[in-house]
Biopython code that builds the backbone (N, CA, C, O; Angstrom):
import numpy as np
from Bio.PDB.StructureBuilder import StructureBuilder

atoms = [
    (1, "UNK", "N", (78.180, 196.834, 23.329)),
    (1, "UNK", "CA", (77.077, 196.022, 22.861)),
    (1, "UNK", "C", (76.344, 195.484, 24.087)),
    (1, "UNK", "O", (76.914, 194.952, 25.039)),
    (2, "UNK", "N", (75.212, 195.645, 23.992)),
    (2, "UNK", "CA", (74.252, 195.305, 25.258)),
    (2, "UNK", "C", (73.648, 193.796, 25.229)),
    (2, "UNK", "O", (73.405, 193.193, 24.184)),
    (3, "UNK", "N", (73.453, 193.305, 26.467)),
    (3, "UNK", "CA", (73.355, 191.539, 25.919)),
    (3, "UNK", "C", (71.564, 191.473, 25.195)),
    (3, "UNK", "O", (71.260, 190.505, 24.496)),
    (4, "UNK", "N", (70.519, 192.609, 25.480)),
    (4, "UNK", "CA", (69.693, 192.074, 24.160)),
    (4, "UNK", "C", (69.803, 192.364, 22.643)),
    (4, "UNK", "O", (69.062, 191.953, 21.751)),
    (5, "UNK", "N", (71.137, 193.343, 22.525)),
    (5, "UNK", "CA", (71.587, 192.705, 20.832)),
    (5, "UNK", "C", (72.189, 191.706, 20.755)),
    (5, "UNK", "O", (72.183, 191.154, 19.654)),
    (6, "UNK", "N", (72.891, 191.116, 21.798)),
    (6, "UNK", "CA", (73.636, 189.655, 21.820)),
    (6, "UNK", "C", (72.678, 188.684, 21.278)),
    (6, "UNK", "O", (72.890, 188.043, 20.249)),
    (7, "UNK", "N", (71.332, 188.567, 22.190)),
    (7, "UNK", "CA", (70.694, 187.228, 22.228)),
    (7, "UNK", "C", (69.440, 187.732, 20.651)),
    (7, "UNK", "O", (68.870, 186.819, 20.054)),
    (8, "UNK", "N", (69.228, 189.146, 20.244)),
    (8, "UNK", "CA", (69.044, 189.067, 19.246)),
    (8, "UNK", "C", (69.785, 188.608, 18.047)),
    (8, "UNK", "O", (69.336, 188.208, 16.973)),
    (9, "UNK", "N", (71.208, 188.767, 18.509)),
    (9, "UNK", "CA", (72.053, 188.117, 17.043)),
    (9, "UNK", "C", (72.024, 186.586, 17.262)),
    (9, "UNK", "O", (72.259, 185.964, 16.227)),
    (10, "UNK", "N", (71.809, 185.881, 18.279)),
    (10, "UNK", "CA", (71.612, 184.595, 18.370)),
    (10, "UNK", "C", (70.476, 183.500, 17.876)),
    (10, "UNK", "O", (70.423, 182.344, 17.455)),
    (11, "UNK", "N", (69.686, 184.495, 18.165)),
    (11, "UNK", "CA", (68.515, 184.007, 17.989)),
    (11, "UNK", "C", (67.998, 183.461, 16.542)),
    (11, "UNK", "O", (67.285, 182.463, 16.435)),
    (12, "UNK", "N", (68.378, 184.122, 15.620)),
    (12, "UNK", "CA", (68.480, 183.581, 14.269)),
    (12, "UNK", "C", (69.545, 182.660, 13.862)),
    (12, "UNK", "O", (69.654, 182.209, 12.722)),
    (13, "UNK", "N", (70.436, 182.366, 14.982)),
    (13, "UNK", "CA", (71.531, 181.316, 14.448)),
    (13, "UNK", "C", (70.973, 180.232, 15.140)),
    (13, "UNK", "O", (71.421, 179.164, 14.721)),
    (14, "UNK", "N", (70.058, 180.105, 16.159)),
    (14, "UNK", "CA", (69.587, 179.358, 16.896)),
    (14, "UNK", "C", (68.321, 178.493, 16.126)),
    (14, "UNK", "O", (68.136, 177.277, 16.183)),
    (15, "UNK", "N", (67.773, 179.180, 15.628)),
    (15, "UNK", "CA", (66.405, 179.240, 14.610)),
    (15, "UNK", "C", (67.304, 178.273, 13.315)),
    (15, "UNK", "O", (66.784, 177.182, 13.080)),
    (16, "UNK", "N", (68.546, 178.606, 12.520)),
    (16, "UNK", "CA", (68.850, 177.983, 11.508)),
    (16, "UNK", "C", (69.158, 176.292, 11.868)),
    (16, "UNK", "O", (68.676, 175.250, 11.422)),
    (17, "UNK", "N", (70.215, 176.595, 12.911)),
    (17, "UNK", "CA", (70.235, 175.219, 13.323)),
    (17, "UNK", "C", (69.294, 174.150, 13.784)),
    (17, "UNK", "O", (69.344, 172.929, 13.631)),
    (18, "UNK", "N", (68.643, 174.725, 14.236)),
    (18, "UNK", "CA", (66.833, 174.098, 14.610)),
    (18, "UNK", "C", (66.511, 173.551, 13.348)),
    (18, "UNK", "O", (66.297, 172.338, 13.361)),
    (19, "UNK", "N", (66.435, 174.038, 12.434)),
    (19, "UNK", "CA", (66.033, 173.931, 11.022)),
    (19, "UNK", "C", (66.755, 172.679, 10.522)),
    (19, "UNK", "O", (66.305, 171.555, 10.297)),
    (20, "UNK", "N", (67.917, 173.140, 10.416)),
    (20, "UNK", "CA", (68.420, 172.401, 10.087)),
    (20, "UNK", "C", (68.534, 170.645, 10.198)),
    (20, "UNK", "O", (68.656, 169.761, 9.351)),
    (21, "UNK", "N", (68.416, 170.657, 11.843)),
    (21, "UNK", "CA", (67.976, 169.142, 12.313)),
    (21, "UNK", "C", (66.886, 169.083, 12.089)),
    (21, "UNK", "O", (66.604, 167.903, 12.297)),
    (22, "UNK", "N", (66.177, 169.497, 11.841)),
    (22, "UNK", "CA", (64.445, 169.093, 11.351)),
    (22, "UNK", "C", (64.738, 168.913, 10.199)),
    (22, "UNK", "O", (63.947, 167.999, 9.965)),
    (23, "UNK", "N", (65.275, 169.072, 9.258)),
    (23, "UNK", "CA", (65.534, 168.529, 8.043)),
    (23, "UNK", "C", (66.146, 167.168, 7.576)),
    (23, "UNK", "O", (65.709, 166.216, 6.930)),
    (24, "UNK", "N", (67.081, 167.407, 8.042)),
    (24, "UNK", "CA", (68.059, 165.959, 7.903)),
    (24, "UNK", "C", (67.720, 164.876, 9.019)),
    (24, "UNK", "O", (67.691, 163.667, 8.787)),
    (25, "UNK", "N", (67.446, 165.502, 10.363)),
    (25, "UNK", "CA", (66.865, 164.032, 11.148)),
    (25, "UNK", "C", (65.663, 163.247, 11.271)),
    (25, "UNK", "O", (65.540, 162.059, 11.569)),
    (26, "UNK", "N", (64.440, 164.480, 10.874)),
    (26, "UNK", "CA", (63.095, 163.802, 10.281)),
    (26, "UNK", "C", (63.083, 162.563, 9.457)),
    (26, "UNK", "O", (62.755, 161.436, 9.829)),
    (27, "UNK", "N", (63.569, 163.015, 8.050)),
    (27, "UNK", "CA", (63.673, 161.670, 7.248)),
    (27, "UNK", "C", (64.696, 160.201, 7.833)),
    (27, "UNK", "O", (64.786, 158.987, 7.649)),
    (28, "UNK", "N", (65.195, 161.079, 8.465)),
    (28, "UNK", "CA", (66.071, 159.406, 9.294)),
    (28, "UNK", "C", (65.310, 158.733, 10.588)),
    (28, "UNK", "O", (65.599, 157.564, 10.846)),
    (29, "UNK", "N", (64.564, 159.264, 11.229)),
    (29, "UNK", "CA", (63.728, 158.824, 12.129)),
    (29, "UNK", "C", (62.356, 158.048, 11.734)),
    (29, "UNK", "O", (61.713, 157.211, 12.366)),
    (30, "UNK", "N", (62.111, 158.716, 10.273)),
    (30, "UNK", "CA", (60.856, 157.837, 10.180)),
    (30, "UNK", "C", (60.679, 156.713, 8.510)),
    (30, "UNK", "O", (59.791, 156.501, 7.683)),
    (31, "UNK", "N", (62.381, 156.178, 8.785)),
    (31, "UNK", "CA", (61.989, 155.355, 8.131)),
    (31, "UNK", "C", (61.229, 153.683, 8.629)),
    (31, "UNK", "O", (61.181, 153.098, 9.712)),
    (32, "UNK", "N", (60.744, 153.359, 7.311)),
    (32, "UNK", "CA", (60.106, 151.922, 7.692)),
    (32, "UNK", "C", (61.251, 151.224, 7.725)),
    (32, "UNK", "O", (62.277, 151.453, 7.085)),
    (33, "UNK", "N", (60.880, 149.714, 9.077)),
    (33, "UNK", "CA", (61.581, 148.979, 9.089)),
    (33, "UNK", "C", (61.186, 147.596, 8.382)),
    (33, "UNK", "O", (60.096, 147.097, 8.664)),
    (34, "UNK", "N", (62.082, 146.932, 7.428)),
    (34, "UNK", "CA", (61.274, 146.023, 6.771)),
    (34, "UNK", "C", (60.915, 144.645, 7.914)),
    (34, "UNK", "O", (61.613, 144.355, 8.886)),
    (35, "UNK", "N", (59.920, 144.090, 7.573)),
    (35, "UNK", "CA", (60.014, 142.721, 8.775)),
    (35, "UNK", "C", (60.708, 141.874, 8.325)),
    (35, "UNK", "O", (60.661, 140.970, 9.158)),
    (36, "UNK", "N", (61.729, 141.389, 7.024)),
    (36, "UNK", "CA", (62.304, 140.671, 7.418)),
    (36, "UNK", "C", (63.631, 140.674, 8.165)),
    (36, "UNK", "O", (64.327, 139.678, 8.363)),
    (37, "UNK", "N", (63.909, 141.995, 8.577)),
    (37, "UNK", "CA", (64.810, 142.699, 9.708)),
    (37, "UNK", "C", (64.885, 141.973, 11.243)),
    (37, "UNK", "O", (65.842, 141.674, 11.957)),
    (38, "UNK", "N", (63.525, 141.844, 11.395)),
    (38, "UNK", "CA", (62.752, 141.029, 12.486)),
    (38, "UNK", "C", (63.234, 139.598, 12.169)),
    (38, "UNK", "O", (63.176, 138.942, 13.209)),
    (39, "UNK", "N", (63.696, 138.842, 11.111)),
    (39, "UNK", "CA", (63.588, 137.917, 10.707)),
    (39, "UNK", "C", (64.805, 136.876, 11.402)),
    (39, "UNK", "O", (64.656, 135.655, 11.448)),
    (40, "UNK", "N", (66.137, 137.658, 11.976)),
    (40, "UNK", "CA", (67.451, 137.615, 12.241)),
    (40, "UNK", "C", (67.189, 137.586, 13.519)),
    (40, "UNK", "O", (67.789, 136.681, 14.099)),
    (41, "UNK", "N", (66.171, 138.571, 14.517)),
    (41, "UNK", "CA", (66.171, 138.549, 15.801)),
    (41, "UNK", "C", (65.531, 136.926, 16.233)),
    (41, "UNK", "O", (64.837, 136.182, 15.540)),
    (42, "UNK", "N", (66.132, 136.688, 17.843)),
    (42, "UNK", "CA", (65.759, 135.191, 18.194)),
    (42, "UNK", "C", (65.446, 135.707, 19.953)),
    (42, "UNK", "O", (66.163, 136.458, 20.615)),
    (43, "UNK", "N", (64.189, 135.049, 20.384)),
    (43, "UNK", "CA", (63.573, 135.578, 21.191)),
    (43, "UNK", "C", (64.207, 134.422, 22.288)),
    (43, "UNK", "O", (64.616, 133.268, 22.162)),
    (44, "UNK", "N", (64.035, 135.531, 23.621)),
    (44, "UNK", "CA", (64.464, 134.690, 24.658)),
    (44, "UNK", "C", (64.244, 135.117, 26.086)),
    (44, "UNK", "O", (64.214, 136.343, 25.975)),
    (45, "UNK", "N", (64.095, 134.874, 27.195)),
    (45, "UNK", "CA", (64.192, 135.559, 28.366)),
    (45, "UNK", "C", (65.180, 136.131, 29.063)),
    (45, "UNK", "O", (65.889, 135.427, 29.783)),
    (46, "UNK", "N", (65.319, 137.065, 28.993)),
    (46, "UNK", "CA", (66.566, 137.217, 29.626)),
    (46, "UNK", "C", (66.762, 137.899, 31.788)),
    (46, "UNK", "O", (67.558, 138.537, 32.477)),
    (47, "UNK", "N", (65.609, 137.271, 31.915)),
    (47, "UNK", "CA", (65.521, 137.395, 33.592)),
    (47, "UNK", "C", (64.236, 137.364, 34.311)),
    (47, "UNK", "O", (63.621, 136.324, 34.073)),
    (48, "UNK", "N", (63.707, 138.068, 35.014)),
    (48, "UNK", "CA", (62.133, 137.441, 35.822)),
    (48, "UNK", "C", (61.558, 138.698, 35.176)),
    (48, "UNK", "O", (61.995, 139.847, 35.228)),
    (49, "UNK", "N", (60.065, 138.036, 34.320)),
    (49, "UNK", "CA", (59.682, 138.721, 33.243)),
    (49, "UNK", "C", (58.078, 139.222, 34.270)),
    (49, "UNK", "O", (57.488, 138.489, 35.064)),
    (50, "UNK", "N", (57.817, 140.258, 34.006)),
    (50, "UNK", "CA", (56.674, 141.251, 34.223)),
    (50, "UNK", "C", (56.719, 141.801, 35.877)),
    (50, "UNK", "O", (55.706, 142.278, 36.387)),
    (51, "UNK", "N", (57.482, 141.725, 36.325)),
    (51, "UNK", "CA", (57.773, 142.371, 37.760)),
    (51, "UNK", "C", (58.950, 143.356, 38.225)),
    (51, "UNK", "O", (60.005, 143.766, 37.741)),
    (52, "UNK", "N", (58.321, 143.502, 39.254)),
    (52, "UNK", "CA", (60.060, 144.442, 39.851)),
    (52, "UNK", "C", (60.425, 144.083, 41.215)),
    (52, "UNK", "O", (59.886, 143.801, 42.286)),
    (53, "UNK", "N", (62.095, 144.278, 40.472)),
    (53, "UNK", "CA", (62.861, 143.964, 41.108)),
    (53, "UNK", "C", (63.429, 144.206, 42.242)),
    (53, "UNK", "O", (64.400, 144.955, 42.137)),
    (54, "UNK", "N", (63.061, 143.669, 43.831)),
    (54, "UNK", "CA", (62.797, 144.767, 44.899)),
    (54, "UNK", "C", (64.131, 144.732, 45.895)),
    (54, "UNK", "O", (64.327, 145.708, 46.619)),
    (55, "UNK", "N", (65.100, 143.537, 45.928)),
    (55, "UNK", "CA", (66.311, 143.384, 46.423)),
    (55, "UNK", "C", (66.988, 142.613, 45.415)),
    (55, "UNK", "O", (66.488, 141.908, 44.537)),
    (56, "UNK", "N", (68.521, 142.909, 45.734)),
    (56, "UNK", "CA", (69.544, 141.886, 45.068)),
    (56, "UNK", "C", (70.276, 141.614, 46.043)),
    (56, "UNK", "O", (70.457, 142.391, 46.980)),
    (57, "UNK", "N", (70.807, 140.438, 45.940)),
    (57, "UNK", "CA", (72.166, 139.742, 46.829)),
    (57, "UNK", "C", (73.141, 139.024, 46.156)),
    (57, "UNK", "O", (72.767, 138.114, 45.416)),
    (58, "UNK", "N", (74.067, 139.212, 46.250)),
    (58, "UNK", "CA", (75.180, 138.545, 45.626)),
    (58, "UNK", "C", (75.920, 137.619, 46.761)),
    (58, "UNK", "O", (75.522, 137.623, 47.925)),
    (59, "UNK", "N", (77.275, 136.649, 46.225)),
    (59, "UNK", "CA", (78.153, 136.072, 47.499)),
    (59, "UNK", "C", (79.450, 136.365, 46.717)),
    (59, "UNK", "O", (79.723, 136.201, 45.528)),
    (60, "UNK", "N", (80.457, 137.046, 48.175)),
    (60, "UNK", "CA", (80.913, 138.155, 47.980)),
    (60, "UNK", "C", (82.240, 136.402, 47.369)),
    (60, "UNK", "O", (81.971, 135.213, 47.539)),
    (61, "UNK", "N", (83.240, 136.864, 46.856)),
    (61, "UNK", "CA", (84.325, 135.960, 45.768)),
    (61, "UNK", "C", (83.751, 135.498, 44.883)),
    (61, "UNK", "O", (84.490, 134.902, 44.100)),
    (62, "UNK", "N", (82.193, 135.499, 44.508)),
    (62, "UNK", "CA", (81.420, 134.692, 43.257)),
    (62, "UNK", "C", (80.926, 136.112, 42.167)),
    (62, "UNK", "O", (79.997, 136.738, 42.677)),
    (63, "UNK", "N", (81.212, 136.460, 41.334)),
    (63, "UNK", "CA", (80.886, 137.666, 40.761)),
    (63, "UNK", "C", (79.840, 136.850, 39.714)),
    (63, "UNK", "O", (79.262, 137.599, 38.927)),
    (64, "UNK", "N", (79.579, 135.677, 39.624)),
    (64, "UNK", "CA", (78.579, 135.158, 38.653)),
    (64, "UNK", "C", (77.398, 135.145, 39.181)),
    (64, "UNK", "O", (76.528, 135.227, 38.313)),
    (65, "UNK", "N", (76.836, 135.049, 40.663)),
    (65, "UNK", "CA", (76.014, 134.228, 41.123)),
    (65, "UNK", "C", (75.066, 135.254, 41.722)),
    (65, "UNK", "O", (75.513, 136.086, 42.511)),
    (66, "UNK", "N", (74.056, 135.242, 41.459)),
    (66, "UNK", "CA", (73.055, 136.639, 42.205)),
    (66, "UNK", "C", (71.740, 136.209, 42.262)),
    (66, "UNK", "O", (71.225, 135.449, 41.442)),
    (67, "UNK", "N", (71.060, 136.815, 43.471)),
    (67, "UNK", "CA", (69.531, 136.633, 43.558)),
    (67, "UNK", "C", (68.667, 137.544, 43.814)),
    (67, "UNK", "O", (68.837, 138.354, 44.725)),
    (68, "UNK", "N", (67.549, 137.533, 42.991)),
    (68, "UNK", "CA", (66.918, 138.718, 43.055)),
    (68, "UNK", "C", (65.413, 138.461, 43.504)),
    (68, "UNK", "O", (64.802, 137.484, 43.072)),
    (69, "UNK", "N", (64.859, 139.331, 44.349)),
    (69, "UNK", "CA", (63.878, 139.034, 45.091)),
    (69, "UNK", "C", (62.434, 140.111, 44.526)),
    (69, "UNK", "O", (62.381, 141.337, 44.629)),
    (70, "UNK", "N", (61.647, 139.425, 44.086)),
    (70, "UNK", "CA", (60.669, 140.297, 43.398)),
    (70, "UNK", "C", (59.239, 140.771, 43.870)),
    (70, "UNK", "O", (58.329, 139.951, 43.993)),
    (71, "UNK", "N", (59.115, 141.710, 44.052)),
    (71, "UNK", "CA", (57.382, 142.376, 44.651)),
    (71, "UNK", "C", (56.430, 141.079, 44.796)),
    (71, "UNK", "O", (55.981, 140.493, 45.781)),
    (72, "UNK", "N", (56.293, 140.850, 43.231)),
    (72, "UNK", "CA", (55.231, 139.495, 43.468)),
    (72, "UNK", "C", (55.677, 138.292, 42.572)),
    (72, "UNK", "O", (54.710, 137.823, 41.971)),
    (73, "UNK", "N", (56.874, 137.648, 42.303)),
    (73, "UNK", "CA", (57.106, 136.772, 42.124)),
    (73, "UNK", "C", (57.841, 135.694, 42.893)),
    (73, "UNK", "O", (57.502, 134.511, 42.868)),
    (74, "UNK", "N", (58.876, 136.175, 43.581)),
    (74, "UNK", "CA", (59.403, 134.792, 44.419)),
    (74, "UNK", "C", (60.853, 135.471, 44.369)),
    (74, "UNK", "O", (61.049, 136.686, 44.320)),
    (75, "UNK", "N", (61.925, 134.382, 44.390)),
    (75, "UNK", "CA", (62.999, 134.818, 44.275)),
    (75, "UNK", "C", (63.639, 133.794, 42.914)),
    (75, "UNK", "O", (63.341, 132.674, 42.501)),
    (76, "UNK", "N", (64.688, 134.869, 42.488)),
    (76, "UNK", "CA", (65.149, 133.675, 41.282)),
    (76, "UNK", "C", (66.728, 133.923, 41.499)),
    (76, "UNK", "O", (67.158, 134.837, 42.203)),
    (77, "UNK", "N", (67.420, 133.135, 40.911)),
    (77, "UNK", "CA", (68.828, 132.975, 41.077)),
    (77, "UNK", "C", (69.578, 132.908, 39.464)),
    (77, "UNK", "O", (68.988, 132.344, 38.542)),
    (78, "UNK", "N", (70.895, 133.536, 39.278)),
    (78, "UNK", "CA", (71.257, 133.495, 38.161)),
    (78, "UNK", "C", (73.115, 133.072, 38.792)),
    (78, "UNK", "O", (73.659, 133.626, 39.748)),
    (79, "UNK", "N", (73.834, 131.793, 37.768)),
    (79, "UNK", "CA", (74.946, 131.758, 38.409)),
    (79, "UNK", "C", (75.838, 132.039, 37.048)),
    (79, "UNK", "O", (76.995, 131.621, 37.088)),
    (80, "UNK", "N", (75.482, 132.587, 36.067)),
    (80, "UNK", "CA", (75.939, 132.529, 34.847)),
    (80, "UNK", "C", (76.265, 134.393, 34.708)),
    (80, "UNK", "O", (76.878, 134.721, 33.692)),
    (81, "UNK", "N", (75.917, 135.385, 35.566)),
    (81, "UNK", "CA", (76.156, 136.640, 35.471)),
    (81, "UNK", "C", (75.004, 137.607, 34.863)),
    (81, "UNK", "O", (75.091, 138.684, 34.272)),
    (82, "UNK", "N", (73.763, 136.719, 35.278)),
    (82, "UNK", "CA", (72.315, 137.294, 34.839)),
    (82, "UNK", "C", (71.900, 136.952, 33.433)),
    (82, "UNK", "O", (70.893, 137.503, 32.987)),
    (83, "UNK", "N", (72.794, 135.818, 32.443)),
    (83, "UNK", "CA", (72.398, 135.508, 31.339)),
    (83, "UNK", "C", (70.915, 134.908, 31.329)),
    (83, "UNK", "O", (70.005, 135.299, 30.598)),
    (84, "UNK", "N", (70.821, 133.566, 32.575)),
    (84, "UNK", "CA", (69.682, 132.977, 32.674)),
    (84, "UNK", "C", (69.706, 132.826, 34.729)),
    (84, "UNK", "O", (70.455, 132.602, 35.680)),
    (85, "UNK", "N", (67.978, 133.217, 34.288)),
    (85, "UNK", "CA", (67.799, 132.980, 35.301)),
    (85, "UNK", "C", (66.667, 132.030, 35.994)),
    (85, "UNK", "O", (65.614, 131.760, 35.417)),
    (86, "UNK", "N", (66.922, 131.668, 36.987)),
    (86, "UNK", "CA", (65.633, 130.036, 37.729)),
    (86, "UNK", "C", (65.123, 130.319, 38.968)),
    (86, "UNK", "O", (65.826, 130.660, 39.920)),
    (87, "UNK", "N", (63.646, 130.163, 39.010)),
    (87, "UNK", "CA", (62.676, 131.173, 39.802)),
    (87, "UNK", "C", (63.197, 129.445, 41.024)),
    (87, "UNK", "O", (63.302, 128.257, 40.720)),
    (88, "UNK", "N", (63.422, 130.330, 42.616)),
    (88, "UNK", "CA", (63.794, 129.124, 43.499)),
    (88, "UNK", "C", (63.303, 129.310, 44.087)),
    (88, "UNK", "O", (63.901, 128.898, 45.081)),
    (89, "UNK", "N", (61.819, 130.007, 44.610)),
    (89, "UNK", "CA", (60.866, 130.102, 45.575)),
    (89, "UNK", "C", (59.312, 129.393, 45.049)),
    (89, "UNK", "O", (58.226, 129.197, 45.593)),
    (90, "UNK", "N", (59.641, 129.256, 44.286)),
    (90, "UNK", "CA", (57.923, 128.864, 43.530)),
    (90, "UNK", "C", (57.111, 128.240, 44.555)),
    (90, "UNK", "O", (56.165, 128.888, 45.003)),
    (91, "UNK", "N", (57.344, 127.086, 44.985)),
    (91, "UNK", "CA", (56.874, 126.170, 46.304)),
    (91, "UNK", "C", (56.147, 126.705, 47.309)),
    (91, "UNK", "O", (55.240, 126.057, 47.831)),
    (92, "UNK", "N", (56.477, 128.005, 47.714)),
    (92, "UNK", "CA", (56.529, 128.286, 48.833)),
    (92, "UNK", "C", (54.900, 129.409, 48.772)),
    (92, "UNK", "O", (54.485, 130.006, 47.779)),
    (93, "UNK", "N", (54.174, 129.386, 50.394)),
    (93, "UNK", "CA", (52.250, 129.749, 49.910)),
    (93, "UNK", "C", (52.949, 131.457, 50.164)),
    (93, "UNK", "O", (51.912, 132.115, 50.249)),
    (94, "UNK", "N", (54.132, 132.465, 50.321)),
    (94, "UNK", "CA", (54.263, 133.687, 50.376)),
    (94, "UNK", "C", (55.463, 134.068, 49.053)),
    (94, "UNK", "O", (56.685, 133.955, 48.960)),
    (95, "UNK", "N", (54.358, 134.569, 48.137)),
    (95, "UNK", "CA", (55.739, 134.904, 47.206)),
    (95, "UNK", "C", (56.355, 136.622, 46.903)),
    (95, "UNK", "O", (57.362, 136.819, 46.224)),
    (96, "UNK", "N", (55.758, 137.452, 47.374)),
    (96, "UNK", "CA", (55.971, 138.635, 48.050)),
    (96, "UNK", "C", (57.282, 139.043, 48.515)),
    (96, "UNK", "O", (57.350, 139.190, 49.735)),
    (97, "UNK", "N", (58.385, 139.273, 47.828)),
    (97, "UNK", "CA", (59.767, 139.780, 48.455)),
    (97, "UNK", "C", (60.415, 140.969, 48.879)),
    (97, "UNK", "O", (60.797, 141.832, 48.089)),
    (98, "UNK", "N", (60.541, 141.029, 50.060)),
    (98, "UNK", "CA", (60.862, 142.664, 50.348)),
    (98, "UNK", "C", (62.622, 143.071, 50.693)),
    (98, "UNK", "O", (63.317, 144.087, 50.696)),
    (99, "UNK", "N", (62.816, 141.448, 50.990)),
    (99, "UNK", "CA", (64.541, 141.877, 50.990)),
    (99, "UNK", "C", (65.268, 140.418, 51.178)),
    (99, "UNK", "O", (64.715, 139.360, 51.478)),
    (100, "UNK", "N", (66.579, 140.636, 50.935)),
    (100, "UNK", "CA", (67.429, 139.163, 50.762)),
    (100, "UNK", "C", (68.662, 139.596, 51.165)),
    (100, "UNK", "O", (69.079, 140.740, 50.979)),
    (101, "UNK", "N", (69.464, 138.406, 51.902)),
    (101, "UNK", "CA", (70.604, 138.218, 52.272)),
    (101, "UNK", "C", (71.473, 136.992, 51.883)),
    (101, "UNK", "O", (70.833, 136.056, 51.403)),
    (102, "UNK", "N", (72.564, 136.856, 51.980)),
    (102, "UNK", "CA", (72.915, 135.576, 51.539)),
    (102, "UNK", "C", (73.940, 135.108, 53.164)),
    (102, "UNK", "O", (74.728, 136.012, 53.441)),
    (103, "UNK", "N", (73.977, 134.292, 53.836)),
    (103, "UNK", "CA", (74.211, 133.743, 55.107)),
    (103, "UNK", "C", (75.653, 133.895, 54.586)),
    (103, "UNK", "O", (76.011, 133.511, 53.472)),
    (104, "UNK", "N", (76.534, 134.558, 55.598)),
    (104, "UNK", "CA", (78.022, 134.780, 55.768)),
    (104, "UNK", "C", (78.575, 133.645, 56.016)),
    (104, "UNK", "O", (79.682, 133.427, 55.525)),
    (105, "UNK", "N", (78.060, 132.846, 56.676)),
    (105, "UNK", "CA", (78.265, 131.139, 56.977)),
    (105, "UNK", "C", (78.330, 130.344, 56.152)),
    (105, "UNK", "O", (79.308, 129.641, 55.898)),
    (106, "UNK", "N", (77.343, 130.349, 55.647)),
    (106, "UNK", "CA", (76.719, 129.427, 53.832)),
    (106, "UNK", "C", (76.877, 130.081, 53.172)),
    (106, "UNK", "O", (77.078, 131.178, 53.695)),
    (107, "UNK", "N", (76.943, 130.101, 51.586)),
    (107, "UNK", "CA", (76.587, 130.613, 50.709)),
    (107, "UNK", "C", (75.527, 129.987, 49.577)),
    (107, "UNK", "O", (75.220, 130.338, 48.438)),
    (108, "UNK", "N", (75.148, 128.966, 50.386)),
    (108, "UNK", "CA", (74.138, 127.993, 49.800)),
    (108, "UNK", "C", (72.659, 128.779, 50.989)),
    (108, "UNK", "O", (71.569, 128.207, 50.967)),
    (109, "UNK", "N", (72.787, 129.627, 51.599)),
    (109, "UNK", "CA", (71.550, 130.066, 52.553)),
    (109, "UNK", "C", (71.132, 130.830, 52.254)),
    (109, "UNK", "O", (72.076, 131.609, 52.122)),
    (110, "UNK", "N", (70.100, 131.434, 51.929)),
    (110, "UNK", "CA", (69.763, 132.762, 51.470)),
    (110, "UNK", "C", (68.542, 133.028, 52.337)),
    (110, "UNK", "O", (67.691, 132.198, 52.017)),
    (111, "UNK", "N", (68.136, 133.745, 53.195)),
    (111, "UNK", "CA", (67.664, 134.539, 53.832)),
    (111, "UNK", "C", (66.885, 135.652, 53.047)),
    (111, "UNK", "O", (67.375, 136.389, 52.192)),
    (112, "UNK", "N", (65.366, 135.643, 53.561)),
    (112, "UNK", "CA", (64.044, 136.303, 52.803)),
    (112, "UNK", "C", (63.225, 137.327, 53.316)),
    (112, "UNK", "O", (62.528, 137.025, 54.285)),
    (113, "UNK", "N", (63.181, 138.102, 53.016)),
    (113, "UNK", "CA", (62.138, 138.810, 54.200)),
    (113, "UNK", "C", (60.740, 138.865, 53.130)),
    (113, "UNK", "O", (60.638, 139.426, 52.038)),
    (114, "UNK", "N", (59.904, 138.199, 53.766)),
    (114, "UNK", "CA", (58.442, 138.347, 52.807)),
    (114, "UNK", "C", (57.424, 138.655, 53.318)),
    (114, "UNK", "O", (57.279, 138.329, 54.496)),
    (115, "UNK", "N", (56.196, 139.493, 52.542)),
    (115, "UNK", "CA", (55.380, 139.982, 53.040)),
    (115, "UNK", "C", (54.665, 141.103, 52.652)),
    (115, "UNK", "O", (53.751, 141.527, 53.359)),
]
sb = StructureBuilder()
sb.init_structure("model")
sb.init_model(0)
sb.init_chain("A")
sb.init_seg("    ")
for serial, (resi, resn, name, xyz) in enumerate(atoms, 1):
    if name == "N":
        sb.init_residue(resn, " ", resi, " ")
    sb.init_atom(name, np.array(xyz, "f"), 0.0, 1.0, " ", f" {name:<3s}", serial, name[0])
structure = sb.get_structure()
């Protein structure tokens, strides 16, 4: 048997199964969702909203505590494991972040590179 009777005998088993998920997964993909579905969800922030995220730093024995340094927002800090997070550069006239460290000395120091 030569492999283009192979991929001819395939080809129609290939074709059924195709079919097949177009059948049964269509109608499951486009059902409506009712809004009071929406009704249960509860809105919240869950980190520094409309930017990206351009460094992270952590302090190394603290697995809760992290800071993240953003293109054009500032830097924010989370000590809860990224549940919530608090923007700690706001103050400052460069909010532009290109990289972060946290001082081996301190762990209250955090070190910025901005610009």
């Amino acid at each position: 048997m030569n492999t283009n009777s192979i991929k001819q005998k395939r080809l129609p088993f290939a074709e059924f199964i195709s079919l097949l998920l177009i059948i049964f997964l269509v109608p499951a993909l486009s059902q409506d969702i009712s809004p009071d579905q929406y009704d249960q969800l509860k809105y919240r922030h869950i980190g520094p909203v409309g930017n990206r995220v351009v460094s992270v730093a952590g302090i190394p024995g603290n697995p809760l505590t992290y800071y993240a340094g953003a293109a054009s927002g500032g830097i924010w800090k989370t000590i809860d494991g990224g549940l919530n997070w608090q923007p700690i550069f706001d103050g400052q006239p460069v909010h532009a972040i290109g990289a972060l460290a946290v001082a081996s000395s301190d762990p209250n120091v955090v070190w910025a590179g901005t610009g």
